[in-house]
Residue frames as a rotation matrix with the C-alpha (Angstrom) as fourth column:
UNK 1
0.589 0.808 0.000 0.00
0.808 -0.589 0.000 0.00
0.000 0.000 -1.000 0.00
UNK 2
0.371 -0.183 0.910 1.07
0.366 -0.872 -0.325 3.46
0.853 0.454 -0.256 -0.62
UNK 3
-0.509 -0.204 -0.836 2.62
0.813 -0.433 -0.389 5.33
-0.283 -0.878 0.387 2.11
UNK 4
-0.857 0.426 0.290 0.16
-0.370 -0.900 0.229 8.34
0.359 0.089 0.929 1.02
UNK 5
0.144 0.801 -0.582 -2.69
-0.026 0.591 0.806 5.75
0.989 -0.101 0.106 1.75
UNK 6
0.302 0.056 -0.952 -1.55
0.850 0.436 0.296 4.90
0.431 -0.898 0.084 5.37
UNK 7
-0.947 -0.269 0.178 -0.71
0.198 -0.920 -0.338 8.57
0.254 -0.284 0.924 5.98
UNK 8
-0.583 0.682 0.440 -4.21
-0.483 -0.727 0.487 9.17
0.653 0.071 0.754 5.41
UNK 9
0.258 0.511 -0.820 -5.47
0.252 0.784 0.568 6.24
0.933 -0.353 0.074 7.10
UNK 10
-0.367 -0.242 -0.898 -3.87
0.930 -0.063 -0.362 7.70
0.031 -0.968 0.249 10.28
UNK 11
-0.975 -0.112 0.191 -5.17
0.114 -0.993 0.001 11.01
0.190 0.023 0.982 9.91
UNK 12
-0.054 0.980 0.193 -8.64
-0.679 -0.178 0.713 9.98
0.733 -0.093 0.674 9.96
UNK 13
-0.213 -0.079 -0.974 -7.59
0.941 0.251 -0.226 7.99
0.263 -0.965 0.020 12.83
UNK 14
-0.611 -0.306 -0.730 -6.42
0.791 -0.270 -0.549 10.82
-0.029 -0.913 0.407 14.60
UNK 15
-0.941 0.143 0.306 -8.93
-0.194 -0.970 -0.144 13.11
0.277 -0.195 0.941 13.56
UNK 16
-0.026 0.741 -0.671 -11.63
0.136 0.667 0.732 10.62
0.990 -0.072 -0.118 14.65
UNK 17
-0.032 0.001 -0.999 -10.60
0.943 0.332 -0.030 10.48
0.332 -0.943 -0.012 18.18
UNK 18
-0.882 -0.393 -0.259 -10.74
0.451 -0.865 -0.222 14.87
-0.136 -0.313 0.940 18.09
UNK 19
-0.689 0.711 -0.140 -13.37
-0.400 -0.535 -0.744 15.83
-0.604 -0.457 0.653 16.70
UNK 20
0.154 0.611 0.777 -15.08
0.313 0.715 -0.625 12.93
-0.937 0.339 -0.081 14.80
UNK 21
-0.894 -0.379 0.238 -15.21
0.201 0.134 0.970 12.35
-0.400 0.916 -0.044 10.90
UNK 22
-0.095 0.670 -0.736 -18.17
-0.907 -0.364 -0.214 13.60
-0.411 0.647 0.642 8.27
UNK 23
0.677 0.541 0.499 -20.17
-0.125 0.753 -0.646 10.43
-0.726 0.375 0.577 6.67
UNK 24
0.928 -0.243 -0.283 -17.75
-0.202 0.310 -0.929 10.73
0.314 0.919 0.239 3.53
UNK 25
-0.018 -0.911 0.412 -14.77
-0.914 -0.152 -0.375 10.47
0.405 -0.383 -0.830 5.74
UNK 26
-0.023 0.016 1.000 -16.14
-0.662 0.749 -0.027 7.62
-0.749 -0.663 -0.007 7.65
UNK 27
0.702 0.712 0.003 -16.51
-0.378 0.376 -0.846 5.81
-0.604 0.593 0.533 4.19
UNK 28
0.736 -0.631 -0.244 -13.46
-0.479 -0.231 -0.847 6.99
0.478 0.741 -0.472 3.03
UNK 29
-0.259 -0.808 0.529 -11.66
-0.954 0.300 -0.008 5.45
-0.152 -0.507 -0.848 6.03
UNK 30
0.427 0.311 0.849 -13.68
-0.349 0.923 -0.162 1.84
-0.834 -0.227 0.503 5.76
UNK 31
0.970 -0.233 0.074 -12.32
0.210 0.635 -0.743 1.12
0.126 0.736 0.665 2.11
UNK 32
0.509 -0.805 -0.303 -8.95
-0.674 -0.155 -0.722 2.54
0.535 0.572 -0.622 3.01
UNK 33
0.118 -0.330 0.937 -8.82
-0.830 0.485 0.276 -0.09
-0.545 -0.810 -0.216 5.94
UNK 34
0.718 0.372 0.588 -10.59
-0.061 0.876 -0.479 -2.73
-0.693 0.309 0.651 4.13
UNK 35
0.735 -0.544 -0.405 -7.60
-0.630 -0.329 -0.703 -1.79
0.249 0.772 -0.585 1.25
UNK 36
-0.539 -0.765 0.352 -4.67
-0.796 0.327 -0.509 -2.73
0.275 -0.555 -0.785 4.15
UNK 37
0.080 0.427 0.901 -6.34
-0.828 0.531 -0.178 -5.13
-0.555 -0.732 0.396 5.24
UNK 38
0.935 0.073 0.347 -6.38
0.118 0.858 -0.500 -7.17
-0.335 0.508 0.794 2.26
UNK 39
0.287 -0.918 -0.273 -2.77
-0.301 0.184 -0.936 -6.68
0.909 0.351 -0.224 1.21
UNK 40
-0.326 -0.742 0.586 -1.58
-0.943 0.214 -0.253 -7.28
0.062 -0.635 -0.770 4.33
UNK 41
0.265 0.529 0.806 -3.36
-0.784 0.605 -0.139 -10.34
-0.561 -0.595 0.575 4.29
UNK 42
0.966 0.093 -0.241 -2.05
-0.258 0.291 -0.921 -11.38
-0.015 0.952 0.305 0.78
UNK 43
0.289 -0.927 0.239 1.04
-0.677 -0.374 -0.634 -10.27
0.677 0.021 -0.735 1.47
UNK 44
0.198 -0.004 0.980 0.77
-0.875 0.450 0.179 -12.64
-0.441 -0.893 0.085 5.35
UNK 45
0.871 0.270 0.410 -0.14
-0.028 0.861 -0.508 -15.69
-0.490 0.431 0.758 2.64
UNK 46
0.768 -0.605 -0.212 2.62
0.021 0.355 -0.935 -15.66
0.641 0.713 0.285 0.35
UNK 47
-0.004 -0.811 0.586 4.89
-0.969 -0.142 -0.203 -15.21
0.248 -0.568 -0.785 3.20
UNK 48
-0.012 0.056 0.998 3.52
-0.766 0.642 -0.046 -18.19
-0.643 -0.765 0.035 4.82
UNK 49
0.964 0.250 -0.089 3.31
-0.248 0.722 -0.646 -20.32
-0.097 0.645 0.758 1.60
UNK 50
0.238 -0.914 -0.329 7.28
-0.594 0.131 -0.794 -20.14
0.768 0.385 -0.512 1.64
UNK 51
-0.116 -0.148 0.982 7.44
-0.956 0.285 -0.070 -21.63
-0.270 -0.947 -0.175 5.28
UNK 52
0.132 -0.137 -0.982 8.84
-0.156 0.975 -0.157 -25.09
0.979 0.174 0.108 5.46
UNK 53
0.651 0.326 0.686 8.48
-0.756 0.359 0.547 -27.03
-0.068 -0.874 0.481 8.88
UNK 54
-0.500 -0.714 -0.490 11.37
-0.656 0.682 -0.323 -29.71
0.565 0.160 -0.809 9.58
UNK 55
0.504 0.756 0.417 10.07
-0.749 0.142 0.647 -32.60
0.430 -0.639 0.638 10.55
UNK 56
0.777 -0.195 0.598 11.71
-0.510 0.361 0.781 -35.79
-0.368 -0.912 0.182 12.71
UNK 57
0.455 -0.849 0.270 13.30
0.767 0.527 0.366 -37.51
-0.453 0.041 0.891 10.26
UNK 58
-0.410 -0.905 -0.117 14.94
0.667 -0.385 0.638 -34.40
-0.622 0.184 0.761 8.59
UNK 59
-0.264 0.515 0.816 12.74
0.842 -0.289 0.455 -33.62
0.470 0.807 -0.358 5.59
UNK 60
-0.939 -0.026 -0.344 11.00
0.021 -1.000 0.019 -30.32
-0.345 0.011 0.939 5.13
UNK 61
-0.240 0.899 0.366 7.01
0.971 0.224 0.084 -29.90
-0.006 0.376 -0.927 4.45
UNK 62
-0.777 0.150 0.611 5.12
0.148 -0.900 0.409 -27.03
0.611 0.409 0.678 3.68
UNK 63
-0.905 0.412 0.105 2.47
-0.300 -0.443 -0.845 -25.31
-0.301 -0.796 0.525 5.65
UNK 64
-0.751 0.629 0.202 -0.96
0.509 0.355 0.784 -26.22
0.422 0.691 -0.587 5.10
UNK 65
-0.648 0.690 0.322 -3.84
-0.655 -0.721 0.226 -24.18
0.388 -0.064 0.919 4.99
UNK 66
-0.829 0.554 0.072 -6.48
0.346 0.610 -0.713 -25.40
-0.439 -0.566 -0.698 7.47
UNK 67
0.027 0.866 0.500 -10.25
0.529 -0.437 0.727 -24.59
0.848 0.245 -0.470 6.69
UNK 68
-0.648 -0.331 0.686 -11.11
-0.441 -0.571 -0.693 -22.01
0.621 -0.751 0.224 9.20
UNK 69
-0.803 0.306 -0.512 -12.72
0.588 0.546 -0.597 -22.99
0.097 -0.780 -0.618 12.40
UNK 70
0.456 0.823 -0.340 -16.40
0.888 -0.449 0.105 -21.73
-0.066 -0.349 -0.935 12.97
């Protein structure tokens, strides 16, 4: 994500917690979360697809993806 994107994404933080945000502000902050939120999540996956686990007798396995729980 941009560093102009998470600039702003703190700014309506901090101007949330002063003196609150205008309906197009509060909008504007949900897609720029929902933005970070999914790269960082993409970004969380392909990390974790490289992860290799040794196991007892020596070898190496990849992670598997679980289904999620409830």
């Amino acid at each position: 994500m941009e560093h102009e994107k998470i600039e702003r994404i703190n700014e309506l933080a901090r101007k949330k917690k002063t003196i609150g945000l205008t309906p197009a502000e509060l909008e504007e902050q949900a897609v720029l979360r929902r933005q970070y939120l999914d790269e960082f999540r993409a970004n969380m996956e392909e990390t974790l697809k490289r992860v290799r686990v040794e196991q007892e007798d020596g070898t190496y396995k990849p992670l598997i993806k679980r289904d999620k729980l409830n």
